[in-house]
N, C-alpha and C positions, 0 to 999 in steps of 0.2 A: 317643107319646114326649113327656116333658114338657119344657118352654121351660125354659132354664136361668134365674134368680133375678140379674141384672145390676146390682147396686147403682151409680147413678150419685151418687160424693159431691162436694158440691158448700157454698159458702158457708165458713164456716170463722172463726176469729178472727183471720185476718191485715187487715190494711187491706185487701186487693183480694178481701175479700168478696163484693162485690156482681160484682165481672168474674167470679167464680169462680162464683156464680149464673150469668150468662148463657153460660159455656163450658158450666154442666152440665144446663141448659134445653137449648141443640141437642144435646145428646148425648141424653139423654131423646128428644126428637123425634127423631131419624135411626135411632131404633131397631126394626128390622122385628117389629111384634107380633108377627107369623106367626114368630119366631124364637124373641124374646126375651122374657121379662118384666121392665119396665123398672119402675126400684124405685129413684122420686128419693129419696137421702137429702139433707136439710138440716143439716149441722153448725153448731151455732150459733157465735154472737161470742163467749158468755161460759158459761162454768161446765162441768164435767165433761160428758165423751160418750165412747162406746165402741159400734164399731163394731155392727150388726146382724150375729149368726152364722148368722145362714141365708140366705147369699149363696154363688151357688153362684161368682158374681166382682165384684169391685170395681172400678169404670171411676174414678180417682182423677182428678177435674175440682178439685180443692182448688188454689189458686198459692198463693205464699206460706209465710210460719215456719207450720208445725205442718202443713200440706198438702206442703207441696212440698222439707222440709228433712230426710224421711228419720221425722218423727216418725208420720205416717198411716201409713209403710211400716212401719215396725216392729208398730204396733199389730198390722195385718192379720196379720203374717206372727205373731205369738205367737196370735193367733185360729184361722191357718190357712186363710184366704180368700185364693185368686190373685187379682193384683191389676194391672195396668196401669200402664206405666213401669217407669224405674230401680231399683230397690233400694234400700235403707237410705243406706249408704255411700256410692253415686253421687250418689243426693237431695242428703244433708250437702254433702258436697262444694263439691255445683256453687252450693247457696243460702251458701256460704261465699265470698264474693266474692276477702277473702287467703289464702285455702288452695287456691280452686283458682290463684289464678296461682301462687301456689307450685309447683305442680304446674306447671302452662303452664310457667314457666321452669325446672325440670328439666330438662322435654323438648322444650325449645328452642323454643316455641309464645310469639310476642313478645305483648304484653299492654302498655296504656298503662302508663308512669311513674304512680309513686302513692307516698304516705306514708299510714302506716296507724297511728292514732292513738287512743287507747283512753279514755273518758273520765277515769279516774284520772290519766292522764299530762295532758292538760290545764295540769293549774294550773303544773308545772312547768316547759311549753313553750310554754305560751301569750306570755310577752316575745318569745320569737324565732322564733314560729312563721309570722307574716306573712313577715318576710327571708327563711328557709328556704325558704316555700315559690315564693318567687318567685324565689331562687334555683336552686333546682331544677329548678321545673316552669314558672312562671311564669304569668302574669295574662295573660287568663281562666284557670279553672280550676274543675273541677267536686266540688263534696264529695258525698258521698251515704253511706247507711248499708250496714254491710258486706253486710247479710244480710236486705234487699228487693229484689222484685220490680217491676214494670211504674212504673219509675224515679218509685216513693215516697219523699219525701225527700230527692229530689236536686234543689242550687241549682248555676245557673252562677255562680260568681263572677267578680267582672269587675275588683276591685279588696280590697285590705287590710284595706278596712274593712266587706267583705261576709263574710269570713270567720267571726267570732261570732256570728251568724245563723246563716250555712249550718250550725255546726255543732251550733249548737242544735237546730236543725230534724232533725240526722241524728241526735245523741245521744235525740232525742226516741222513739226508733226503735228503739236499741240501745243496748250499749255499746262498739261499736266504731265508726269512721267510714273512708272514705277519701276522702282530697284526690288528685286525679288530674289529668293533664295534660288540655287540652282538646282534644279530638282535632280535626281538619279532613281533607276526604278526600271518598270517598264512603262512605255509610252501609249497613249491608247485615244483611239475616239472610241466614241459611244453615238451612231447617227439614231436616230427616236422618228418615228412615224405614226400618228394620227390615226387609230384606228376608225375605218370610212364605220362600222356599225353602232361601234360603242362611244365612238367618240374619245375615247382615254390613250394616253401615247404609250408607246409599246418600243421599248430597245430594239434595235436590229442587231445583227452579229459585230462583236467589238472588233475592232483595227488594231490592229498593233502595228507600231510604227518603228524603226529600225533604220536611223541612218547613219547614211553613210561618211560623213564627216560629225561634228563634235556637240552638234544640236540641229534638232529641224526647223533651221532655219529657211527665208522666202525662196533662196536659190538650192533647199533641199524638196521645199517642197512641189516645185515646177522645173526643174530640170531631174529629162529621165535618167532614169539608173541611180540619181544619188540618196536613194532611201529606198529601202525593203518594204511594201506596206501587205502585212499578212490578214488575211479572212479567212478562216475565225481568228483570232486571239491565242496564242500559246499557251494558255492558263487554264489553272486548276477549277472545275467549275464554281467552288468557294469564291475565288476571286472574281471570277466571271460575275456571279449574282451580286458581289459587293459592287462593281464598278458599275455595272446596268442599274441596280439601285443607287447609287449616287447622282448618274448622271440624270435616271426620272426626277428623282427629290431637285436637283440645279435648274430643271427645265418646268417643271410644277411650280416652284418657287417665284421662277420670271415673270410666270402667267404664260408661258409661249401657245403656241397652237403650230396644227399642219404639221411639222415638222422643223428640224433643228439638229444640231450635229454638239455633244456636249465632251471638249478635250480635258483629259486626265490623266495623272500617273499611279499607277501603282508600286506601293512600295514596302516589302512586307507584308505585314497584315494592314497597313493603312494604303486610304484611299484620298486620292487630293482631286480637287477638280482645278482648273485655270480657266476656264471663259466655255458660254455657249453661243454659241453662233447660228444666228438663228437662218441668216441665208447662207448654208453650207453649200459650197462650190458644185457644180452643177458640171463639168469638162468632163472629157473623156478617162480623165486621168483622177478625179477629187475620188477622195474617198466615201462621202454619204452615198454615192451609185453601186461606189462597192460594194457597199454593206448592204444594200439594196437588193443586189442582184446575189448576194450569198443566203437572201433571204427567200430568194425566188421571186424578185419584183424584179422584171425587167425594166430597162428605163423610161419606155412608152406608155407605160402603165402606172409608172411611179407618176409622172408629169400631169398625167388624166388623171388621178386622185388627188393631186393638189387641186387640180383646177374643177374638180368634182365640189372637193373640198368648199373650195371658196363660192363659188355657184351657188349652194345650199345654205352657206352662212350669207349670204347677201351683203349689200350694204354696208358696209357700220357706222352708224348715225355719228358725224361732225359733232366736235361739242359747240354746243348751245351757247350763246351769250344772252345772258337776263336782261329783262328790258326793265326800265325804270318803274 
């Protein structure tokens, strides 16, 4: 009986290239020859690619715009290759930082204070956009761009006159940005796995995050020693069951599948969510393995339930264009 054909894709043209290389190096490795045929693809930084058709599944290790915003899932799914993770629409979604709180606040899921600012709008708000925002949300305050990952682009500001920087840095990015309150609390993921019987997602043990300089920022969260990350959570189990249900309700809401990693703070007795990520970093060092293996899912195991996962969901039929 022949091994099925496993493409692991990995790299990609988003800035978190090189993380999305080391999530799809261990997936590669965790892969049992005696099962699998492991089949690293390399998506480059720049210029046209399309997918390999002779994969019998696609283990999607891509983070980021063009890996993780719904645009790999669509390719696959007009190719016809099952694939790993969310769907088109959930991807979008969730790398959509003001659509999904849009959604969050429909369904009553609280999400930090924020203004969401486009770079066209700029020149017109730029006189009163310092007052604004300090009105609002006030100083510190965090800008970042709407639609990255593994917090590229994102400054804390501290004052008035840090703001046309930070939002250079974001517009550098996109064209959209958001100014957001700065949260204080305790810091948290929530990684969510797919259960293989029931099919319904299931929190794993919460992270608490702990760093070592003034926010978990990209250089807190890839270089080691500069953040504490604890398994379980230092929390009372009230809160525990508040932030697990938060993060189910963030990730039900998207439509996600497979699994997802859903960031939060707790604060008091409130619960805020900021973004779910639906391809949660996959390294020796990300946190959704942690919580993995606090769970008693080693990462060999975890890998072969994705790609179980996806195998049993087949396909997912391209949309259709109506003929005349």
């Amino acid at each position: 009986m022949s091994r099925p054909r496993v493409g692991v894709l990995m790299g990609g043209p988003s800035p978190e290239h090189e993380v999305s290389l080391g999530s799809g190096r261990r997936v590669v490795e965790a892969l049992d020859p005696a099962r699998y045929e492991a089949v690293p693809v390399v998506v480059p930084r720049w210029g046209p690619w399309s997918p390999p058709l002779d994969l019998d599944v696609a283990f999607v290790a891509l983070h980021g715009p063009a890996g993780e915003d719904g645009a790999i899932q669509g390719a696959l799914e007009v190719a016809g290759i099952p694939y790993t993770g969310s769907g088109v629409l959930a991807s979008a979604l969730a790398m959509d930082k003001r659509r999904s709180r849009q959604l969050f606040g429909f369904n009553g899921i609280p999400t930090p204070g924020y203004l969401a600012l486009r770079r066209d709008e700029l020149p017109s708000r730029e006189a009163g956009l310092a007052e604004e925002v300090g009105r609002t949300l006030g100083f510190p305050c965090v800008v970042k761009p709407n639609a990255q990952g593994s917090s590229i682009g994102v400054t804390l500001v501290r004052d008035a006159d840090g703001l046309p920087p930070a939002l250079d840095r974001a517009f550098a990015l996109g064209d959209l940005a958001l100014i957001e309150e700065h949260l204080r609390g305790v810091e948290l993921t929530c990684a969510i796995l797919d259960d293989p019987d029931r099919g319904e997602p299931v929190p794993l043990p919460l992270v608490e995050i702990v760093p070592r300089r003034e926010f978990f920022d990209y250089e807190a969260k890839y270089t080691p020693g500069a953040a504490e990350e604890i398994c379980p959570a230092r929390l009372p189990a009230p809160a525990v069951w508040r932030a697990q249900s938060a993060a189910l309700r963030a990730y039900r809401v998207l439509g996600c599948a497979d699994f997802g990693r859903v960031d939060l703070f707790v604060r008091e007795a409130d619960v805020v969510v900021l973004e779910v990520n639906t391809i949660p970093g996959l390294t020796e060092g990300s946190l959704f393995p942690k919580a993995a293996q606090a769970a008693g899912i080693a990462f060999p195991a975890l890998v072969e339930r994705l790609i179980d996962a996806a195998r049993r969901r087949g396909a997912r039929p391209a949309p259709r264009v109506p003929t005349a």
